[in-house]
PyMOL Python script that loads the backbone (N, CA, C, O; Angstrom):
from pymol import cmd

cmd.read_pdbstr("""\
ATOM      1  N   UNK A   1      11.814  77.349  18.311  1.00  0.00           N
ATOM      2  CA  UNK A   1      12.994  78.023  17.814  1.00  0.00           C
ATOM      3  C   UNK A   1      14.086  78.102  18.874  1.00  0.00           C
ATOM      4  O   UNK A   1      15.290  77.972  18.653  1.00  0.00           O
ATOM      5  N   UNK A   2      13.410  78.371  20.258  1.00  0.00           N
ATOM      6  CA  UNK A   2      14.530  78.675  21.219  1.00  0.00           C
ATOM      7  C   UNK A   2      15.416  77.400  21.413  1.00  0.00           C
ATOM      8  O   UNK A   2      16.643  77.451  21.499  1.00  0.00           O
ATOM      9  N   UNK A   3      14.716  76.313  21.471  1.00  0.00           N
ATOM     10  CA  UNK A   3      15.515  75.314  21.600  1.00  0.00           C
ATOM     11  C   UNK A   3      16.299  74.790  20.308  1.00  0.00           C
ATOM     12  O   UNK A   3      17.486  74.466  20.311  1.00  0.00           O
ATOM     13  N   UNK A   4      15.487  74.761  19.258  1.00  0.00           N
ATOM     14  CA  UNK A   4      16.668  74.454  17.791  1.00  0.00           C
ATOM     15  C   UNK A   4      17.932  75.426  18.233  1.00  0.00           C
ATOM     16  O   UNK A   4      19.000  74.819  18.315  1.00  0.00           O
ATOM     17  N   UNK A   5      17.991  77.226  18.610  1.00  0.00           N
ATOM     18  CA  UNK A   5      19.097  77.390  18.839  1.00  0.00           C
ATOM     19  C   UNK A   5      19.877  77.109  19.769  1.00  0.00           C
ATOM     20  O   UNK A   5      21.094  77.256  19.656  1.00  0.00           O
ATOM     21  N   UNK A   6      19.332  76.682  20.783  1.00  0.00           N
ATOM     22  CA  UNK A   6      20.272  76.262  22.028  1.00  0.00           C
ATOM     23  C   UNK A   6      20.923  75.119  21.815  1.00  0.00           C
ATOM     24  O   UNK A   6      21.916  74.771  22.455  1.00  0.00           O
ATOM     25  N   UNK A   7      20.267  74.324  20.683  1.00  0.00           N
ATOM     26  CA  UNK A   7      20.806  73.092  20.448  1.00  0.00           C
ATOM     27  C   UNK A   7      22.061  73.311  19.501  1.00  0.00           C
ATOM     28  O   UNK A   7      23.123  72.704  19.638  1.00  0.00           O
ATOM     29  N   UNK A   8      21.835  74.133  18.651  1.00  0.00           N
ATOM     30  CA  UNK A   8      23.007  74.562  17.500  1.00  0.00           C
ATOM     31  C   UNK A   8      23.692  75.268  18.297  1.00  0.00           C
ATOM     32  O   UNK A   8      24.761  74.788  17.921  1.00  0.00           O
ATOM     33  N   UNK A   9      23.965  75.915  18.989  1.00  0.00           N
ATOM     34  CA  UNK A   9      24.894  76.805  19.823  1.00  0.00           C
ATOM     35  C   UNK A   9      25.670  75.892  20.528  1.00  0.00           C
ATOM     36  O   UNK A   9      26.898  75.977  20.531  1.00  0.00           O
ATOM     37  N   UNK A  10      24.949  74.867  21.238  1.00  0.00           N
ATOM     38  CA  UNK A  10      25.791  73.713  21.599  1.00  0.00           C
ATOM     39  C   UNK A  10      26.252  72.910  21.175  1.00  0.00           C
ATOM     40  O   UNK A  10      26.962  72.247  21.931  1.00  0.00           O
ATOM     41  N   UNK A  11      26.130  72.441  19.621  1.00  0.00           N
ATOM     42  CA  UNK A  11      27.059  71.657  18.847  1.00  0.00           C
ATOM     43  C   UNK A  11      27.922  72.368  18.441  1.00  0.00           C
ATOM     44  O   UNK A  11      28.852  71.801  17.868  1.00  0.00           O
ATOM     45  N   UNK A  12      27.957  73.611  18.546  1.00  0.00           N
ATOM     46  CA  UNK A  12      29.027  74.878  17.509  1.00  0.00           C
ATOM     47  C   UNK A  12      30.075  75.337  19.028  1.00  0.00           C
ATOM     48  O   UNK A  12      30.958  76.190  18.941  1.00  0.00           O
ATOM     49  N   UNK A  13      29.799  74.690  20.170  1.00  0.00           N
ATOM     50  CA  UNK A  13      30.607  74.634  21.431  1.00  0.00           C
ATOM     51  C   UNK A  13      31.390  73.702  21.354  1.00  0.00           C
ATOM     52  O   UNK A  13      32.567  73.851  21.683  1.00  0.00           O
ATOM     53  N   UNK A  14      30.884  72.477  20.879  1.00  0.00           N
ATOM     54  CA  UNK A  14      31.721  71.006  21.057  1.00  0.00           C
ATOM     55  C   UNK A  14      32.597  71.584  19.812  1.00  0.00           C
ATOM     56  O   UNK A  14      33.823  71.489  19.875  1.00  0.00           O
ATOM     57  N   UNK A  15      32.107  72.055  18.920  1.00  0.00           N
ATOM     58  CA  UNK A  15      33.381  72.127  17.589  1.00  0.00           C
ATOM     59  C   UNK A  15      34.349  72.682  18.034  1.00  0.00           C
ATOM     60  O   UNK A  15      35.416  72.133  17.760  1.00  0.00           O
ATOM     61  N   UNK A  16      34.404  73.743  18.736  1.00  0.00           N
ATOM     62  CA  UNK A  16      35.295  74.756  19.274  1.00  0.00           C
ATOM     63  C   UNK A  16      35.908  73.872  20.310  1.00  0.00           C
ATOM     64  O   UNK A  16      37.130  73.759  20.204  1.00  0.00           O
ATOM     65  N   UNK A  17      35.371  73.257  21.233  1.00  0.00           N
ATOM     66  CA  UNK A  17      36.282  72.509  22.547  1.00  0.00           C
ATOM     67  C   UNK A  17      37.179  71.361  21.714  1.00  0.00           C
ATOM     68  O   UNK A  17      38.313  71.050  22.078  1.00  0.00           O
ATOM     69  N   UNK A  18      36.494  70.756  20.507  1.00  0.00           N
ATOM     70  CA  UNK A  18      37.722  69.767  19.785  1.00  0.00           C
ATOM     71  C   UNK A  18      38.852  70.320  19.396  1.00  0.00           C
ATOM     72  O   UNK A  18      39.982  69.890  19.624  1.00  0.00           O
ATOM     73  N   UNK A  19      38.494  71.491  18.675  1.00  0.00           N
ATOM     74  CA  UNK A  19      39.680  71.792  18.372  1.00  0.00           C
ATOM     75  C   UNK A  19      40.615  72.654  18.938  1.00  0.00           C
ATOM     76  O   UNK A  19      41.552  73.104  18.279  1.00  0.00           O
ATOM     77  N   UNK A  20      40.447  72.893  19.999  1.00  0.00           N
ATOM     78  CA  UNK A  20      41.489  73.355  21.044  1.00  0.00           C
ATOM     79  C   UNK A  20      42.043  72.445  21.733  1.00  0.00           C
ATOM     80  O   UNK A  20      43.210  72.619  22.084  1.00  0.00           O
ATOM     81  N   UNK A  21      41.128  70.878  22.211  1.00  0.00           N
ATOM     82  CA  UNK A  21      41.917  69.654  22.282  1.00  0.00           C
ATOM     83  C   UNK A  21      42.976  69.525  21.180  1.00  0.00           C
ATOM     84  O   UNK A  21      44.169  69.226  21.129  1.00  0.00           O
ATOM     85  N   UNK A  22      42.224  69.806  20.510  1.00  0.00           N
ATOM     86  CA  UNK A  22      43.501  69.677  19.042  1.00  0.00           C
ATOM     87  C   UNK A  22      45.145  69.981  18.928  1.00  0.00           C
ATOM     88  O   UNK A  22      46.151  69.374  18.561  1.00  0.00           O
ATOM     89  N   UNK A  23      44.713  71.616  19.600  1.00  0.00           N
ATOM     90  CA  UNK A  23      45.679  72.462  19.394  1.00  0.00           C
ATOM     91  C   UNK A  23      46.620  72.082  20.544  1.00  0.00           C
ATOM     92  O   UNK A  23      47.830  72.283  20.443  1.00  0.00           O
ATOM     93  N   UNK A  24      45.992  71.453  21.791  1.00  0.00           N
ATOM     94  CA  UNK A  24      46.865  71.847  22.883  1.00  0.00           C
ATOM     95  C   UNK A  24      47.723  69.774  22.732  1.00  0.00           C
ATOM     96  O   UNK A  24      48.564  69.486  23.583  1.00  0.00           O
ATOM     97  N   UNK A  25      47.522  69.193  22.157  1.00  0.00           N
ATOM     98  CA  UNK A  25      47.891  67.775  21.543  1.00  0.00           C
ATOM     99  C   UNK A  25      49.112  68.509  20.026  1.00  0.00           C
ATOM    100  O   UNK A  25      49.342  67.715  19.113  1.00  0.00           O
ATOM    101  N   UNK A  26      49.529  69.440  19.965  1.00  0.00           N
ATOM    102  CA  UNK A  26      50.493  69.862  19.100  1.00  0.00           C
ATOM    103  C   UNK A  26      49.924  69.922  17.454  1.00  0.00           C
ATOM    104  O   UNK A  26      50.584  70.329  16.497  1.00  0.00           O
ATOM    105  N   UNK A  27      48.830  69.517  17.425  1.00  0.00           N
ATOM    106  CA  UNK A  27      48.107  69.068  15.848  1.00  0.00           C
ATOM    107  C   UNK A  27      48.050  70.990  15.544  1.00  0.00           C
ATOM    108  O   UNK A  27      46.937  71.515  15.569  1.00  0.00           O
ATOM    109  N   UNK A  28      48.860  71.564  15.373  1.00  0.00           N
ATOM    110  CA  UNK A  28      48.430  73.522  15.161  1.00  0.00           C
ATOM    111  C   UNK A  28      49.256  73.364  13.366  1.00  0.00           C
ATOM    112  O   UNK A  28      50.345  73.176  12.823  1.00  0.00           O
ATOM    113  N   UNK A  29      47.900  73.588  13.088  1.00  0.00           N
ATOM    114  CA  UNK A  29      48.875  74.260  11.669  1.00  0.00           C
ATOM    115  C   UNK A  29      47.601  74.953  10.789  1.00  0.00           C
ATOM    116  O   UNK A  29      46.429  74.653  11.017  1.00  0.00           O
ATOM    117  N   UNK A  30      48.070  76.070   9.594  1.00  0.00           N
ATOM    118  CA  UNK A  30      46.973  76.755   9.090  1.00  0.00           C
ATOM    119  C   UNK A  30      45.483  76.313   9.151  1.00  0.00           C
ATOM    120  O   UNK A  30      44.650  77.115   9.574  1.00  0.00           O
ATOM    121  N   UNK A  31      45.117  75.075   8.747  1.00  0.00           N
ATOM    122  CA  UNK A  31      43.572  74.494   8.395  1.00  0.00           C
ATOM    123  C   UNK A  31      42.788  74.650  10.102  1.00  0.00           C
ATOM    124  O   UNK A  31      41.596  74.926  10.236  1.00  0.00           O
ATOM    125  N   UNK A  32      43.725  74.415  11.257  1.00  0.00           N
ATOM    126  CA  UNK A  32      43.202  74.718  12.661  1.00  0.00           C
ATOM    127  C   UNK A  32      43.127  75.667  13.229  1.00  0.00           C
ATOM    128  O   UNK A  32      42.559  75.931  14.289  1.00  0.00           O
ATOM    129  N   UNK A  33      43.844  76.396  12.389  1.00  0.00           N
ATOM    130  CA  UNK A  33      43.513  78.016  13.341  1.00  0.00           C
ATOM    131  C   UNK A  33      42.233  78.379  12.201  1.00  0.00           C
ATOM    132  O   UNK A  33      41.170  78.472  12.814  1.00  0.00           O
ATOM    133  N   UNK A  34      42.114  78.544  11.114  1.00  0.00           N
ATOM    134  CA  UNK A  34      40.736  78.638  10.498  1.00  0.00           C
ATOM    135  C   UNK A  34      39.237  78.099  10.901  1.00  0.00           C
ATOM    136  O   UNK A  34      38.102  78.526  10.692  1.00  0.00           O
ATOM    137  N   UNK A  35      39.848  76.813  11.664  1.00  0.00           N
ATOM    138  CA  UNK A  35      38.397  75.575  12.164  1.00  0.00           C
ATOM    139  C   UNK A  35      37.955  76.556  12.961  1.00  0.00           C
ATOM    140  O   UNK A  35      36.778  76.898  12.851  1.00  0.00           O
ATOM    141  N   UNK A  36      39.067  77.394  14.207  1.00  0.00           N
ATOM    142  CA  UNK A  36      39.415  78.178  15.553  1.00  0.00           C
ATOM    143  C   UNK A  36      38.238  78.882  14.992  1.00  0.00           C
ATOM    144  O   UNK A  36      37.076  78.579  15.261  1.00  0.00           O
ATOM    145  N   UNK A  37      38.697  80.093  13.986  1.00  0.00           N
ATOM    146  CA  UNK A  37      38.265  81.269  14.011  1.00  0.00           C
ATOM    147  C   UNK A  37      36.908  81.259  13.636  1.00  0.00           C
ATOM    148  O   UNK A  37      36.040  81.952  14.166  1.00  0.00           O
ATOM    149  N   UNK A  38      36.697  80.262  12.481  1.00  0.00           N
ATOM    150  CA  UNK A  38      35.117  80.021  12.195  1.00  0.00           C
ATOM    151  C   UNK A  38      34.305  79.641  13.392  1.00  0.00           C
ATOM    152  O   UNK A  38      33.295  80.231  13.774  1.00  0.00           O
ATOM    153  N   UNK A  39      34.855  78.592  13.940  1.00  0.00           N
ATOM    154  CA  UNK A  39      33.917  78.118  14.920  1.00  0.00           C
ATOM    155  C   UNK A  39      33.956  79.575  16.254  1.00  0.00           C
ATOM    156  O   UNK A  39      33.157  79.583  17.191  1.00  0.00           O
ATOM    157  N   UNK A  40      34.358  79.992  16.179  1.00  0.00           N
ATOM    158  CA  UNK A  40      34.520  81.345  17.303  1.00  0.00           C
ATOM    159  C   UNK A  40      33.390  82.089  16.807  1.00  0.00           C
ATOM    160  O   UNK A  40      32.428  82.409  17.506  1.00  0.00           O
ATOM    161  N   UNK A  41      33.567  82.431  15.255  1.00  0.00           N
ATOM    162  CA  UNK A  41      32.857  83.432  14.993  1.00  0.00           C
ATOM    163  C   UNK A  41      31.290  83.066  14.525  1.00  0.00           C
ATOM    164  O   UNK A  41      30.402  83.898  14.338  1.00  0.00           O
ATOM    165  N   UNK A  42      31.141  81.217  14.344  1.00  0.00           N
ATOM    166  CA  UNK A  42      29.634  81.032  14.513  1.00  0.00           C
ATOM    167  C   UNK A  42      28.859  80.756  15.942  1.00  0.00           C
ATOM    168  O   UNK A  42      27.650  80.766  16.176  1.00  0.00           O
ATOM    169  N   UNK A  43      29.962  80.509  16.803  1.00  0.00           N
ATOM    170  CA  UNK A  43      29.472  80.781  18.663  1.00  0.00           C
ATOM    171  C   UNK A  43      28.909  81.946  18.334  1.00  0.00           C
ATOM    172  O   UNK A  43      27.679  82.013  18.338  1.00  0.00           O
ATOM    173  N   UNK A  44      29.459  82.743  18.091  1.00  0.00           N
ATOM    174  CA  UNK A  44      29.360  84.379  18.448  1.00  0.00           C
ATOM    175  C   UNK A  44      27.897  84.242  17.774  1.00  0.00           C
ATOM    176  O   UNK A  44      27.018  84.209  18.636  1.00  0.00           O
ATOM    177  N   UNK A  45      27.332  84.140  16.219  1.00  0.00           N
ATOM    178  CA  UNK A  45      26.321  84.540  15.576  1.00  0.00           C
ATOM    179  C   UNK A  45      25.106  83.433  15.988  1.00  0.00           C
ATOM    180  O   UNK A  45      24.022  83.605  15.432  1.00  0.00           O
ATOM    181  N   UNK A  46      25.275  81.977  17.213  1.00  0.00           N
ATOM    182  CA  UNK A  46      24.558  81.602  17.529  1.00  0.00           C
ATOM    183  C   UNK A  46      24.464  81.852  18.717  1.00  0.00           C
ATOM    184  O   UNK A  46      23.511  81.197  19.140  1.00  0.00           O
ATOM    185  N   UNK A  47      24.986  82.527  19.634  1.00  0.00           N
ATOM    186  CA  UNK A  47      24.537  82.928  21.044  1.00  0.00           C
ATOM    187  C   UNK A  47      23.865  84.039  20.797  1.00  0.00           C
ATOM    188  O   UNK A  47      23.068  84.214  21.719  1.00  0.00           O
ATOM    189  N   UNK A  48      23.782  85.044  19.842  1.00  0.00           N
ATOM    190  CA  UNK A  48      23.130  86.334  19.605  1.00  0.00           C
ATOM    191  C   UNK A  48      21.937  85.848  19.296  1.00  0.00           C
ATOM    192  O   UNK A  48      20.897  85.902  19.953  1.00  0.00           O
ATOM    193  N   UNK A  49      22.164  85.323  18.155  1.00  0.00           N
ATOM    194  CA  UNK A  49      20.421  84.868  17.978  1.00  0.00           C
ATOM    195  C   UNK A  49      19.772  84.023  19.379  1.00  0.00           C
ATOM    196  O   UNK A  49      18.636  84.415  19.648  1.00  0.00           O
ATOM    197  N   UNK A  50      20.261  83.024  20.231  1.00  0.00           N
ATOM    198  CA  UNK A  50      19.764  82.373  21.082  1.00  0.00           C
ATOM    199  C   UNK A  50      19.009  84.071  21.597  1.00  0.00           C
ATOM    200  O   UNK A  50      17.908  84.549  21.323  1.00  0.00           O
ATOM    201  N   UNK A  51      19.936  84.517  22.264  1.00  0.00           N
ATOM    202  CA  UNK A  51      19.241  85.942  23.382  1.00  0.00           C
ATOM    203  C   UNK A  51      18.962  86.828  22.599  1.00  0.00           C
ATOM    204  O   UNK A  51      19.376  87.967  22.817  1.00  0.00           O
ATOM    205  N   UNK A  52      18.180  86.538  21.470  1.00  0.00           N
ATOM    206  CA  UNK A  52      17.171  87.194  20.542  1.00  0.00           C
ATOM    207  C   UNK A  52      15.996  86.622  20.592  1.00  0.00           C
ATOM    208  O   UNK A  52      14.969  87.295  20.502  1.00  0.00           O
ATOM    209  N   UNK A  53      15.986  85.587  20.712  1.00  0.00           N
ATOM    210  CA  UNK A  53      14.818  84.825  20.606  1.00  0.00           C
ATOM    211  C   UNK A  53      14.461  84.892  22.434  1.00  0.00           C
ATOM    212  O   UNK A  53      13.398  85.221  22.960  1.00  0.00           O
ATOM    213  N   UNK A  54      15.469  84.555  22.958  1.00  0.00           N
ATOM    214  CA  UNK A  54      15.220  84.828  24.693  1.00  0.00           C
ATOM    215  C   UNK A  54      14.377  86.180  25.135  1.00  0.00           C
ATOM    216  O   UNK A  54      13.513  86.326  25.999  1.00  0.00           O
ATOM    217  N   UNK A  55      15.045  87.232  24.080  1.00  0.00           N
ATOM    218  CA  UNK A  55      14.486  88.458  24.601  1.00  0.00           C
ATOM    219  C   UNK A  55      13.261  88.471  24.548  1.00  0.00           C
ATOM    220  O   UNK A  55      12.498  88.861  25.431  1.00  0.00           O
ATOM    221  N   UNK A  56      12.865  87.846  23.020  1.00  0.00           N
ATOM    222  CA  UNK A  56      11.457  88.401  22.813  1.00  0.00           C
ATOM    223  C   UNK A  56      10.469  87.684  23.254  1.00  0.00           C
ATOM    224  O   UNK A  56       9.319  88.115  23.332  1.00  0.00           O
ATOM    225  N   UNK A  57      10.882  86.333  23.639  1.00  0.00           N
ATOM    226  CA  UNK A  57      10.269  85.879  24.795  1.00  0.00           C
ATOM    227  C   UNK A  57       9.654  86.366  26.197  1.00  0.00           C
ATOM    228  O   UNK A  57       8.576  86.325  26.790  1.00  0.00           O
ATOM    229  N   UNK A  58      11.016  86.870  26.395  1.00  0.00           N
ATOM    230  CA  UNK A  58      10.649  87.595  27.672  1.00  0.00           C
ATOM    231  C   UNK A  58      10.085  88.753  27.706  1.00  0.00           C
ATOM    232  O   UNK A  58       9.818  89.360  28.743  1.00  0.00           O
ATOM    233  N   UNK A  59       9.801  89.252  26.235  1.00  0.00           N
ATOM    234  CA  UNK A  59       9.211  90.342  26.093  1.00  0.00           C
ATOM    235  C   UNK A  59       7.501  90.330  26.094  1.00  0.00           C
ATOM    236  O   UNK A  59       6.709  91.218  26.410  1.00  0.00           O
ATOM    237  N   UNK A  60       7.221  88.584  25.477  1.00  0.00           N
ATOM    238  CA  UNK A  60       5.988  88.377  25.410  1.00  0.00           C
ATOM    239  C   UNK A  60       5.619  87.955  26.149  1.00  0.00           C
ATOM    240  O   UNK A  60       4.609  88.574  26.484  1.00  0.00           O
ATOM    241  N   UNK A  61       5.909  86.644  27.131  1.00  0.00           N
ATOM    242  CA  UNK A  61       5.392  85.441  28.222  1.00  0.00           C
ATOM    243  C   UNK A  61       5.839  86.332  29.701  1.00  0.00           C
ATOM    244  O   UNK A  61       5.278  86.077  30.766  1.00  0.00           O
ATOM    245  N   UNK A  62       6.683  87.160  29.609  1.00  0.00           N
ATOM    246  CA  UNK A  62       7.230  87.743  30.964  1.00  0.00           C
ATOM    247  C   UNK A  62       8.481  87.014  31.610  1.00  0.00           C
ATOM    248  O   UNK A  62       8.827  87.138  32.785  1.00  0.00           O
ATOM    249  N   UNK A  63       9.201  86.105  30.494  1.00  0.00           N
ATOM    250  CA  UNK A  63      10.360  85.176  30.979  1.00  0.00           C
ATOM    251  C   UNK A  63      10.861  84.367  29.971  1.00  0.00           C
ATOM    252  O   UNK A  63      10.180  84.243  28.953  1.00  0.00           O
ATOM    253  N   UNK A  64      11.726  83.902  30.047  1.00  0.00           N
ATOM    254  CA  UNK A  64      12.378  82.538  29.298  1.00  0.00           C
ATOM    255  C   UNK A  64      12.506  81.456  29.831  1.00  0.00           C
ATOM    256  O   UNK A  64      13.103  81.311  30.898  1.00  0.00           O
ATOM    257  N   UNK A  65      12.027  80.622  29.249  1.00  0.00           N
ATOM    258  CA  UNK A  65      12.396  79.182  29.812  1.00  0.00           C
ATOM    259  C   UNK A  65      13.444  78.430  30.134  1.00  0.00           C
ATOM    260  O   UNK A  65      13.941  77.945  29.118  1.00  0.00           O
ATOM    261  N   UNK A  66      14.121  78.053  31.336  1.00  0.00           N
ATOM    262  CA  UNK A  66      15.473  77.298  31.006  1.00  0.00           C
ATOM    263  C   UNK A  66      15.753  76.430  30.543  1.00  0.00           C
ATOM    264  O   UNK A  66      16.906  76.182  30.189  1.00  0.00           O
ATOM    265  N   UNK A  67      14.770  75.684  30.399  1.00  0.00           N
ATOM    266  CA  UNK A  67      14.283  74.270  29.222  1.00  0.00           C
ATOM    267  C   UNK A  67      13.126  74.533  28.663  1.00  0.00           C
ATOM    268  O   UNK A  67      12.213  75.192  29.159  1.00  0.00           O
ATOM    269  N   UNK A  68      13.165  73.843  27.265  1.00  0.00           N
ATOM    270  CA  UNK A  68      12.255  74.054  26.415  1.00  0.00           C
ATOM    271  C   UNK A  68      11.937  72.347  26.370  1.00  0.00           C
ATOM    272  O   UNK A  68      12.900  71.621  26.124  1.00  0.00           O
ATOM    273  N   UNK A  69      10.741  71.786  26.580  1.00  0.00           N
ATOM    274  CA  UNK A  69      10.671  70.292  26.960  1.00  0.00           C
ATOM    275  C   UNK A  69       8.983  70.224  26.332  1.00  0.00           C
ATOM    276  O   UNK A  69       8.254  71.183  26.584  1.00  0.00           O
ATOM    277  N   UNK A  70       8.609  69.418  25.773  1.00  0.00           N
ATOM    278  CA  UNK A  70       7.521  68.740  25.732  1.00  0.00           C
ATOM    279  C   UNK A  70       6.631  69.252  26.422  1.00  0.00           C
ATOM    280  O   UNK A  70       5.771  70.061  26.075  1.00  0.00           O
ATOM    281  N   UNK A  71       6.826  68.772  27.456  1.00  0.00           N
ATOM    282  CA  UNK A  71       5.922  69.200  28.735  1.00  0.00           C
ATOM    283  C   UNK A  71       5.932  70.673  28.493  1.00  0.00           C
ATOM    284  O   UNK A  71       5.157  71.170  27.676  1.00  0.00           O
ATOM    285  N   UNK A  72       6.408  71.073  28.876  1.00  0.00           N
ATOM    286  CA  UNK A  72       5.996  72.964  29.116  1.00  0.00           C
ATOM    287  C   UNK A  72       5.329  73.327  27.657  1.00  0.00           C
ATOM    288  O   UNK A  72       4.305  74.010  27.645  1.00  0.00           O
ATOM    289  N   UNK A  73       5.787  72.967  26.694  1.00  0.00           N
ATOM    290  CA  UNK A  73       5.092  73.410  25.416  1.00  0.00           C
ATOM    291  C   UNK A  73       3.546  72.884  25.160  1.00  0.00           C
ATOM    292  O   UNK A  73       2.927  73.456  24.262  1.00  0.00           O
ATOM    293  N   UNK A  74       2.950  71.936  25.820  1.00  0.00           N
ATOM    294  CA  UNK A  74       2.035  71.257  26.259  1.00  0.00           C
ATOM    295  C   UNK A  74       0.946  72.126  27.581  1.00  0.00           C
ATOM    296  O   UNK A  74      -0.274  72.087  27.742  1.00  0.00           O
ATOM    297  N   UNK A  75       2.142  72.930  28.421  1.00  0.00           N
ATOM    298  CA  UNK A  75       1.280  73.216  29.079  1.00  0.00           C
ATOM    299  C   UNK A  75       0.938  74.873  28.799  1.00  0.00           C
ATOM    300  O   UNK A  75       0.059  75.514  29.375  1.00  0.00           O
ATOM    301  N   UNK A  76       1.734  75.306  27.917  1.00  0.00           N
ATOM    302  CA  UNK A  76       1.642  77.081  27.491  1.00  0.00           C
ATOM    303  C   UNK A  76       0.865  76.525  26.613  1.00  0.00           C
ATOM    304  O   UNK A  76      -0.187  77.060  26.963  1.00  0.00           O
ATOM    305  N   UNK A  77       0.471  75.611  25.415  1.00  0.00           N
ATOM    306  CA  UNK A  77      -0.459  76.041  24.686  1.00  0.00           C
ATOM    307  C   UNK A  77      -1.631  75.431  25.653  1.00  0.00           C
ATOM    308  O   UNK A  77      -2.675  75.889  25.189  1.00  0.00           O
ATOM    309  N   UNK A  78      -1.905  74.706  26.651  1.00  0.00           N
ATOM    310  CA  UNK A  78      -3.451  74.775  27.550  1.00  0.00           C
ATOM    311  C   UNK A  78      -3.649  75.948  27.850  1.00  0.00           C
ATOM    312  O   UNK A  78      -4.724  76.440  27.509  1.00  0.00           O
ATOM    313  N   UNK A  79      -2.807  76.654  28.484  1.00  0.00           N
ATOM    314  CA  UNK A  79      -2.848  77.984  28.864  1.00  0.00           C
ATOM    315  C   UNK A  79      -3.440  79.273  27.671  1.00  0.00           C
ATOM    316  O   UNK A  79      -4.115  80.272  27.915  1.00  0.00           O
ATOM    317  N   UNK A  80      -2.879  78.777  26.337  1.00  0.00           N
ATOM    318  CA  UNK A  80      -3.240  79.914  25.886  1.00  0.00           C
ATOM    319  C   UNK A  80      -5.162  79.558  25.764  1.00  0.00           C
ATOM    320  O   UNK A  80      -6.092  80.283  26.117  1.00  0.00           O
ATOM    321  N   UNK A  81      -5.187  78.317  25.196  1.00  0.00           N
ATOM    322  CA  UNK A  81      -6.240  77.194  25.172  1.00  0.00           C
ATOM    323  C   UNK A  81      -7.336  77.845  26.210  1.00  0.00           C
ATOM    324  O   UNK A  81      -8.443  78.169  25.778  1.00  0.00           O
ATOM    325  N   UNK A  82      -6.964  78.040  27.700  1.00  0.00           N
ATOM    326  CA  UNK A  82      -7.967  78.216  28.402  1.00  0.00           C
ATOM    327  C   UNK A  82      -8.107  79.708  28.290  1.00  0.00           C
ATOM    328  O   UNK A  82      -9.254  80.147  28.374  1.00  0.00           O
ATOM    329  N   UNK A  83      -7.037  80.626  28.098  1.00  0.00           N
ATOM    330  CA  UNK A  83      -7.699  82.040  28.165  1.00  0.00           C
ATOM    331  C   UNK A  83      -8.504  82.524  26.713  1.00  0.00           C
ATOM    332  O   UNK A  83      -9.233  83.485  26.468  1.00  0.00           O
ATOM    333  N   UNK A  84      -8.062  81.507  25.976  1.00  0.00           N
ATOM    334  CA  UNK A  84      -9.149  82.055  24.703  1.00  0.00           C
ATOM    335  C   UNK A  84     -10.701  81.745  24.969  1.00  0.00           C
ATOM    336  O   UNK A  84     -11.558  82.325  24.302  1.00  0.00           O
ATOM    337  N   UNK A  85     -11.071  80.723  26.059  1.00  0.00           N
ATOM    338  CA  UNK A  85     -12.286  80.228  26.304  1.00  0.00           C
ATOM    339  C   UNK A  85     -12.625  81.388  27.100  1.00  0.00           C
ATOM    340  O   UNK A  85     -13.840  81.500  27.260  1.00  0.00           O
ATOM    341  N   UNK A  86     -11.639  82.646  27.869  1.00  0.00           N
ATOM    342  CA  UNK A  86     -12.842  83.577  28.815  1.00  0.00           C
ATOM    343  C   UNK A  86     -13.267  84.655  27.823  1.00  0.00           C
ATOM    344  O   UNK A  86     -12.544  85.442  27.212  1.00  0.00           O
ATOM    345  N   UNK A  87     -14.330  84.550  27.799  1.00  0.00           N
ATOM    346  CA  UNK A  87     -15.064  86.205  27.218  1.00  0.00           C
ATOM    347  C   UNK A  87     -15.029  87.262  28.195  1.00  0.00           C
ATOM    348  O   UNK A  87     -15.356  87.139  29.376  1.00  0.00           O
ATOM    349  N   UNK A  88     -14.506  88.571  27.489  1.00  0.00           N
ATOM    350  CA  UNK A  88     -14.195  89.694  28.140  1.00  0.00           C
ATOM    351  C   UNK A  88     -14.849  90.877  27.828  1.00  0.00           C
ATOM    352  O   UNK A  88     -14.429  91.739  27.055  1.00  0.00           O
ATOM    353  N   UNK A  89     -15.869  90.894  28.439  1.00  0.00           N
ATOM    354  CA  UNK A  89     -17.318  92.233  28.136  1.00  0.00           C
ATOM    355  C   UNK A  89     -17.554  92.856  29.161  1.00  0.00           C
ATOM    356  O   UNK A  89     -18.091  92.654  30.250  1.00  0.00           O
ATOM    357  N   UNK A  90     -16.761  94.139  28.309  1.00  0.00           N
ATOM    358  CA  UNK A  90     -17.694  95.390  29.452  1.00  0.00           C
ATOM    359  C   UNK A  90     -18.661  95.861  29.734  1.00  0.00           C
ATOM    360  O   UNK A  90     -19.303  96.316  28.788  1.00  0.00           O
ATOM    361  N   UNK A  91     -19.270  96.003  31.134  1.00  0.00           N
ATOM    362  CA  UNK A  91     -20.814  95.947  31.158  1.00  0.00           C
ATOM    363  C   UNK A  91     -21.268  97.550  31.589  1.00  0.00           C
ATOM    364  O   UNK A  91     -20.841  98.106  32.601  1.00  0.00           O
ATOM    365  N   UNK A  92     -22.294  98.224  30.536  1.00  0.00           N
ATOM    366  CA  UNK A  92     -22.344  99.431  30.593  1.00  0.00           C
ATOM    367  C   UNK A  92     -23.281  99.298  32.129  1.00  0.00           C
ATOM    368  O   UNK A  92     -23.652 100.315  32.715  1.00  0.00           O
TER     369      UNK A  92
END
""", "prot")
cmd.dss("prot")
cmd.show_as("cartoon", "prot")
cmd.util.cbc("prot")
cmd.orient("prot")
């Protein structure tokens, strides 16, 4: 999930940087200040969710990842993999 949003947060960045190329190339008229405000206001509702999903990360693993890659997802599930193999018995 963390990475689907980091990935949508960053295509919903490039929308916003075009069209301020846009604006500052003289192309300004009603339909671009609307592209503006939408794309402003879905940054806004995809960076929240990104450091929603960050939080509760860090709420569970003790951190967030700065990349989310193959590899690391490979190596947290060995990890979970090997602690399900220890048995944990208290000995009267």
């Amino acid at each position: 999930m963390l990475k689907y949003a980091r990935s949508y947060r960053s295509e919903v960045y490039h929308l916003r940087v075009i069209s301020y190329k846009a604006e500052e190339r003289g192309e300004s008229d009603q339909t671009l200040e609307g592209i503006q405000h939408q794309s402003y206001e879905e940054y806004e509702k995809a960076t929240q969710k990104v450091w929603i999903i960050e939080n509760i990360l860090k709420d569970r693993i003790g951190y967030y990842p700065v990349k989310v890659t193959d590899n690391f997802l490979q190596l947290y599930l060995h990890r979970i993999k090997q602690s399900q193999k220890k048995r944990m018995v208290l000995k009267k």
